[in-house]
C-alpha positions in Angstrom: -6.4 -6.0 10.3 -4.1 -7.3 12.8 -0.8 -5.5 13.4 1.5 -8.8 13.1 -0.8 -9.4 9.4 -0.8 -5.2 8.5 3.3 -5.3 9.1 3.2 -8.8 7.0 1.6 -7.3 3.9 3.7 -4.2 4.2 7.0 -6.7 4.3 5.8 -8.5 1.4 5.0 -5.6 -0.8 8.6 -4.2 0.0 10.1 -7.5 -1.1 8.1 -7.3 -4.2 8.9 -4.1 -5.0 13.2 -4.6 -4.3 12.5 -7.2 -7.3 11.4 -4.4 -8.9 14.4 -1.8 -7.8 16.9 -3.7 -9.1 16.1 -4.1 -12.1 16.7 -0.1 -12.9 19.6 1.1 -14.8 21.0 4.1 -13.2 19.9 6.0 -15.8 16.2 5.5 -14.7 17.1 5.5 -11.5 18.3 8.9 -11.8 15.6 10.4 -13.6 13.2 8.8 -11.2 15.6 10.6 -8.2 15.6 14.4 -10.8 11.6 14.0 -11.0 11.4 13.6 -7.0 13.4 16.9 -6.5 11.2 19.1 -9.0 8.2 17.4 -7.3 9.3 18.2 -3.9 9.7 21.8 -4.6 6.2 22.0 -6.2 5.0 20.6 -3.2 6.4 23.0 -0.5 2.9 24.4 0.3 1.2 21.5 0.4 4.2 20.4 2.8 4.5 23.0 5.1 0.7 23.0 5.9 1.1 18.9 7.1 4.1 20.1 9.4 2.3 22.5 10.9 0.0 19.8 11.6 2.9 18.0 13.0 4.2 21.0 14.6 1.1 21.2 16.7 1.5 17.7 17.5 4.8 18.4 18.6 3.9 21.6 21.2 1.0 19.0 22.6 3.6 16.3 23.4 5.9 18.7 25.4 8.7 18.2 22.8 11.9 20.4 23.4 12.9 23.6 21.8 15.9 21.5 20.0 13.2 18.7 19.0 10.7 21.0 17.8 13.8 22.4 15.7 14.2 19.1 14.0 10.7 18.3 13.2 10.2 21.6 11.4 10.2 22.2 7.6 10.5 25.6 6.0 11.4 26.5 2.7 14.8 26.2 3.6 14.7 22.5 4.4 12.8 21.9 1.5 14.8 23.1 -0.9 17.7 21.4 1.0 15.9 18.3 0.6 15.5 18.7 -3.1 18.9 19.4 -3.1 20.0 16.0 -1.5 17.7 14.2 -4.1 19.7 16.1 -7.3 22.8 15.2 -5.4 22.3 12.2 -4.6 21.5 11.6 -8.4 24.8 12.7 -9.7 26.8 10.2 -7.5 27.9 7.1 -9.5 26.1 3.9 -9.2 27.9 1.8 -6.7 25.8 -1.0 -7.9 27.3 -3.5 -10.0 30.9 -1.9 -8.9 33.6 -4.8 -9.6 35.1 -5.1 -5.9 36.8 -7.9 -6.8 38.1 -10.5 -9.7 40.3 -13.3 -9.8 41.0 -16.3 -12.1 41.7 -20.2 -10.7 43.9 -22.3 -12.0 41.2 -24.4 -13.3 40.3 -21.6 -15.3 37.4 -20.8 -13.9 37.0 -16.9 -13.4 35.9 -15.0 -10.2 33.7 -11.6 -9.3 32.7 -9.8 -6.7 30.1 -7.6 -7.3 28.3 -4.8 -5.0 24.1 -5.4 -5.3 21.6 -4.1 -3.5 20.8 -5.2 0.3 17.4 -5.8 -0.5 14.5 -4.3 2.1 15.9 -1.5 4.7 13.8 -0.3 7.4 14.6 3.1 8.6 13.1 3.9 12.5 13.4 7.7 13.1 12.5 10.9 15.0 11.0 14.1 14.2 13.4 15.1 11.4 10.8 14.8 8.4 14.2 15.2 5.8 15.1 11.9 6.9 12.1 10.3 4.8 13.6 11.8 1.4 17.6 11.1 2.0 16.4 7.8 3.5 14.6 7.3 0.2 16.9 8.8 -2.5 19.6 6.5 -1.3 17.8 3.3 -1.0 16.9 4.1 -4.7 20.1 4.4 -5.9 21.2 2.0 -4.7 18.3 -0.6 -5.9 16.8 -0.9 -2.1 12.9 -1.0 -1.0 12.7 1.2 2.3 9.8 1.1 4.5 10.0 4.0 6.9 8.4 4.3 10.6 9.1 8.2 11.5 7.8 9.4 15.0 3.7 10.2 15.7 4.4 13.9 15.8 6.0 14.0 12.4 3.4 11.4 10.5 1.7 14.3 8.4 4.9 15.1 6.8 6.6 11.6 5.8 2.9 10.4 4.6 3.1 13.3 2.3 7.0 13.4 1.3 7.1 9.5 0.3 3.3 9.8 -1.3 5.4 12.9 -3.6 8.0 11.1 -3.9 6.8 7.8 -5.8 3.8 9.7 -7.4 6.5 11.8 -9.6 9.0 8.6 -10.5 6.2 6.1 -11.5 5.4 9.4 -13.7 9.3 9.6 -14.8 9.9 6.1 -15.1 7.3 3.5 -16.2 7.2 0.5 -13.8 8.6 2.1 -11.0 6.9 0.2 -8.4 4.7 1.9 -6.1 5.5 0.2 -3.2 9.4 1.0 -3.4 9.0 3.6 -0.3 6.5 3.0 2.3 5.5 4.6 5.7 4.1 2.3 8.4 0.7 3.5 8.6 0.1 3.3 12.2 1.6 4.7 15.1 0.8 1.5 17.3 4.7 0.8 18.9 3.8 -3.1 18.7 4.3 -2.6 14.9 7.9 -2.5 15.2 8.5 -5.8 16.3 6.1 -6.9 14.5 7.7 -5.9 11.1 11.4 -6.7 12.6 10.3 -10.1 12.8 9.5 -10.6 9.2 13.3 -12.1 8.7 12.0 -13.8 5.6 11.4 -10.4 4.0 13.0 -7.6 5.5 16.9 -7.4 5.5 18.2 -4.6 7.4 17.1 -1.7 9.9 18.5 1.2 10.8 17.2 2.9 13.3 18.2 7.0 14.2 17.1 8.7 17.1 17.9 8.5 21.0 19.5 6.1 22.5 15.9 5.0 24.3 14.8 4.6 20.9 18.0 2.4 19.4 18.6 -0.1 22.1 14.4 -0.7 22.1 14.5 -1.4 18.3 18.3 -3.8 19.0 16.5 -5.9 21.6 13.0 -6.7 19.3 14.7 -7.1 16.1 15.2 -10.3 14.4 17.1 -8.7 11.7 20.3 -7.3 11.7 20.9 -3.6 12.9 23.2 -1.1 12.2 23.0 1.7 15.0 25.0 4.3 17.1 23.3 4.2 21.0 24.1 7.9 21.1 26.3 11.0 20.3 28.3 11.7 23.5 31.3 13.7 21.5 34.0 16.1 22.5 36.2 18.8 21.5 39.7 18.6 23.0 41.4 22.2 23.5 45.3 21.2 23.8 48.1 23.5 25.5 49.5 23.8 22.4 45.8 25.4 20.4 45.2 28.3 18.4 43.2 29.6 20.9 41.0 31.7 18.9 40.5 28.6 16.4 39.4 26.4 19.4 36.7 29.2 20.3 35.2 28.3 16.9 35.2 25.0 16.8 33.7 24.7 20.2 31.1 27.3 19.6 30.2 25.5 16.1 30.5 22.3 17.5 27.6 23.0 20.5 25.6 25.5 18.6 25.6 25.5 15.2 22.9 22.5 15.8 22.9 21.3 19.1 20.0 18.7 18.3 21.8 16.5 15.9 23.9 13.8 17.2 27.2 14.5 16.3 27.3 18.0 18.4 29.7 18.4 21.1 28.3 17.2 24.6 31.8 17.5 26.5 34.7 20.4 26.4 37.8 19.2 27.6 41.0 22.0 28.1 44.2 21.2 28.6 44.8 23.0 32.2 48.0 25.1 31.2 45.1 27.4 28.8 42.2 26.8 31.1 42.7 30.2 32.8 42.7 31.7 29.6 40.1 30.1 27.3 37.6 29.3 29.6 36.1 32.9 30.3 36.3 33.9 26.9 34.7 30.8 25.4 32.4 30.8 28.5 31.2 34.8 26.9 31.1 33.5 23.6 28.2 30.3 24.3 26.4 32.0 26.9 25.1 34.5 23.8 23.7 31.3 23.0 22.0 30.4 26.6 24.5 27.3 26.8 23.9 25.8 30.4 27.4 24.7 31.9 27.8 21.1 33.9 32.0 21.0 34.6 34.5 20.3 37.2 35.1 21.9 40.3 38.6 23.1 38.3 36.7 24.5 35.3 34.2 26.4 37.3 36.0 29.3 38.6 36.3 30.3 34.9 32.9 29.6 33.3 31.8 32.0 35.9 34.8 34.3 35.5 33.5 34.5 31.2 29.6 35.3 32.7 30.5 38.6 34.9 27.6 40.2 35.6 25.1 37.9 33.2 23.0 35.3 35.0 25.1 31.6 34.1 23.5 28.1 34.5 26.6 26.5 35.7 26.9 23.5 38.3 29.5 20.5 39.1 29.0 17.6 36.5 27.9 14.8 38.0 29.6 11.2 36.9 26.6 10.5 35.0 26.7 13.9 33.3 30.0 12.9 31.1 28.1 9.9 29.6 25.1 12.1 28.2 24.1 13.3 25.3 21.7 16.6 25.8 20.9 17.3 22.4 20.7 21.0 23.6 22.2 23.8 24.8 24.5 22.1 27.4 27.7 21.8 27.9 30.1 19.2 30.3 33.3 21.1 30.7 36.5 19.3 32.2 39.7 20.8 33.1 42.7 17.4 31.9 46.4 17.8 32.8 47.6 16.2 29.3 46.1 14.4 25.8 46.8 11.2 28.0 43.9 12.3 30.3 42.1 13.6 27.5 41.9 10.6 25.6 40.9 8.5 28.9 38.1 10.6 29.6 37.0 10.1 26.0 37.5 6.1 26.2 35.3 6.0 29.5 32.7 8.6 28.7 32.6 8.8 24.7 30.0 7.1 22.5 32.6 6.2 19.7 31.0 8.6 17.4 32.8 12.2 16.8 35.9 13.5 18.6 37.8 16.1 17.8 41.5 17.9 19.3 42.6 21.2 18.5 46.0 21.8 18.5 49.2 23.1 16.4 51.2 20.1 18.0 51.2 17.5 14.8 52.8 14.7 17.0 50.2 15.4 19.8 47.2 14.9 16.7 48.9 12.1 15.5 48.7 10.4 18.9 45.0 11.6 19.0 43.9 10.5 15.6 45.1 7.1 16.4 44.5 6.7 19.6 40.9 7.4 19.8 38.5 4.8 18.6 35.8 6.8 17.4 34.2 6.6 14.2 35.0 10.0 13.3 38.1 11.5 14.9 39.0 15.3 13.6 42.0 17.3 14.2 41.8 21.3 14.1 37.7 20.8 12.8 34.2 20.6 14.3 32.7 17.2 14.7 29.6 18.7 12.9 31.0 17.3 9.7 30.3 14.1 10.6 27.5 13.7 8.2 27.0 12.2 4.6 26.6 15.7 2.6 29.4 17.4 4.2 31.9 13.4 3.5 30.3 14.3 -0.6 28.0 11.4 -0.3 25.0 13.1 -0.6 22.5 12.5 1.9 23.1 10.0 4.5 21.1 7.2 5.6 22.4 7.4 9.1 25.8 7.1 11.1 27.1 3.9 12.3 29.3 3.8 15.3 29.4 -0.4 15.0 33.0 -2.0 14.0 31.4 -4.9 11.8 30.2 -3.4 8.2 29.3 0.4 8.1 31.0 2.7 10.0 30.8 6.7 10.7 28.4 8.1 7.6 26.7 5.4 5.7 25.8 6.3 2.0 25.7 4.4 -0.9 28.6 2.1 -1.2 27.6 1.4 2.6 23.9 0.6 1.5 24.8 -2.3 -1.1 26.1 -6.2 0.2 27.6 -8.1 -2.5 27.5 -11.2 -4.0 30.0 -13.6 -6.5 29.6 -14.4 -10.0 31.2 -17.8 -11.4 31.9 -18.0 -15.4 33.3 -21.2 -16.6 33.7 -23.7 -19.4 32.3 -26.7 -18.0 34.8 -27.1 -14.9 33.7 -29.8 -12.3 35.2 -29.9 -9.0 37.4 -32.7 -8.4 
């Protein structure tokens, strides 16, 4: 079968199959979500020998440390994903949610009402989770997904969605079986192919690197939510706990330097550069962080290694603008949070920014000043994410002004429609 015709069936089948969806009630939607959790679990063995398939993919393609990270499953991120499913399952049903209701003067009554979006492609890399939050919150919220993961993780999502809809059509009768697919091929002409299908597919969302996001924005027919990439900073103010600001940065870069909404970009204010640097410098070099900074903020990155070997060099302009995804670091020395906030305008990615500081007129200034869609005050940007804002798994971030923005969950995932009662009016 021809790619264009494969990627038309598949369209189709998802359309039929959002019919389907949306008729649940959350009550079988949630049982269908508890089902998917226990089944998951069960299925760890059977799951970890498909990503060591992957895995091997993985080392043969020359991926990263970092992206070999995100493509792995272990029991931890197993039970982790059952664990999104369950909590995804306890959330309230934002379908049907009464956003709005008004009476005419004719009489005739008025409601908005949240629905379902219909068919969501989700484009991703490595990161096999993805397939069950991506899942679990299209179902609950009465969406069809059809997922296209990266080659080198293929094994896994074939076997997490086949899990997946095998234990809710066994929880739910007539759960349709085509509610979560996986493009079957790893052919890149399918994405356009299926992006083109504006008759049945409604929305994608694609997560990965910014190679990856404006590729899938320039073929698509359909609309796209997207962030182009994570370029976000910590900003260490004159006026910072000190000590505090060696956290955040270190949790910030570290804690999981793969994921998008790590830090890319420290920026001290220069009245504590003497001071912090060296010491923060000790701190991330326990964790090999390479060091691309200023000719000001040199002197002490290198004055923090003493005597152990330091990768550090002078950024280059193109340096501020990227995001590494690994165990890099820009560092820039500012005068004030006027600077600050420039640098962050020019270089930043509108997605996660962050100033530390006990000044609350100086965070005031930075909270609204900076148009990111996540902007933090005296925490790590790490917490941009769906779990950690209590809505469960996440179907992505947005850093787009129109609809979504910043963690997309369920309310995020449903359009909505109006609903007309009358008694006979007529328009005049």
């Amino acid at each position: 079968m021809a790619i264009q015709d494969e990627m038309r069936d598949l369209a189709l089948r998802s359309k039929a199959a959002s019919r389907g969806l949306a008729r649940l009630s959350s009550a079988e939607k949630d049982r269908a979500l508890s089902a998917m959790a226990d089944a998951i679990l069960a299925a760890a063995p059977a799951l970890k020998t498909a990503n060591e398939a992957d895995l091997e993919v993985g080392r043969s393609l020359g991926l990263s440390g970092a992206m070999m990270d995100r493509l792995a499953l272990d029991d931890r991120r197993i039970a982790a994903m059952a664990q999104g499913l369950r909590e995804v399952a306890a959330l309230p049903d934002p379908v049907g949610r009464i956003l709005d209701e008004r009476i005419r003067p004719n009489g005739l009554r008025l409601r908005k009402i949240a629905v379902p979006i219909g068919v969501v492609v989700i484009i991703y890399e490595s990161r096999p989770n993805v397939t069950a939050d991506a899942a679990s919150l299209c179902l609950k919220t009465g969406n069809a997904t059809i997922l296209r993961g990266g080659k080198e993780a293929l094994n896994s999502n074939r076997l997490i969605a086949s899990t997946l809809v095998a234990a809710a059509r066994a929880a739910v009768p007539g759960f349709p079986e085509d509610a979560i697919l996986v493009v079957p091929t790893s052919d890149r002409e399918a994405i356009p192919a299926l992006l083109s299908q504006t008759d049945c597919v409604d929305l994608c969302m694609p997560r990965g690197g910014e190679g990856l996001i404006r590729a899938v924005t320039a073929c698509s027919k359909v609309p796209v939510i997207k962030h182009y990439k994570g370029v976000c900073h910590v900003y260490v103010h004159a006026a910072a706990d000190l000590g505090m600001a060696e956290e955040i940065v270190f949790n910030a870069k570290c804690q999981r330097p793969s994921t998008c909404n790590a830090a890319e970009t420290l920026l001290v204010d220069r009245s504590v550069a003497a001071r912090f640097l060296p010491c923060v410098t000790s701190r991330l070099l326990g964790k090999g962080v390479a060091f691309h900074a200023d000719p000001e903020a040199l002197p002490g990155i290198r004055f923090g290694a003493g005597n152990r070997p330091v990768e550090a060099r002078e950024a280059t302009e193109e340096d501020w603008s990227t995001e590494y995804n690994d165990y890099v670091l820009n560092v820039r020395v500012v005068a004030d949070v006027d600077e600050a906030i420039a640098h962050i305008h020019r270089h930043g990615s509108a997605h996660s920014d962050t100033i530390v500081t006990a000044d609350t007129v100086v965070a005031g200034r930075f909270l609204q000043e900076v148009d990111s869609a996540a902007v933090y005050w005296n925490a790590s940007t790490r917490f941009t994410d769906g779990a950690e804002y209590g809505m469960g798994a996440e179907i992505g971030i947005s850093t787009d002004k129109i609809g979504a923005r910043g963690p997309m969950g369920l309310e995020e995932l449903c359009t909505y429609k109006w609903q007309g009662f009358g008694t006979g009016q007529v328009r005049v």
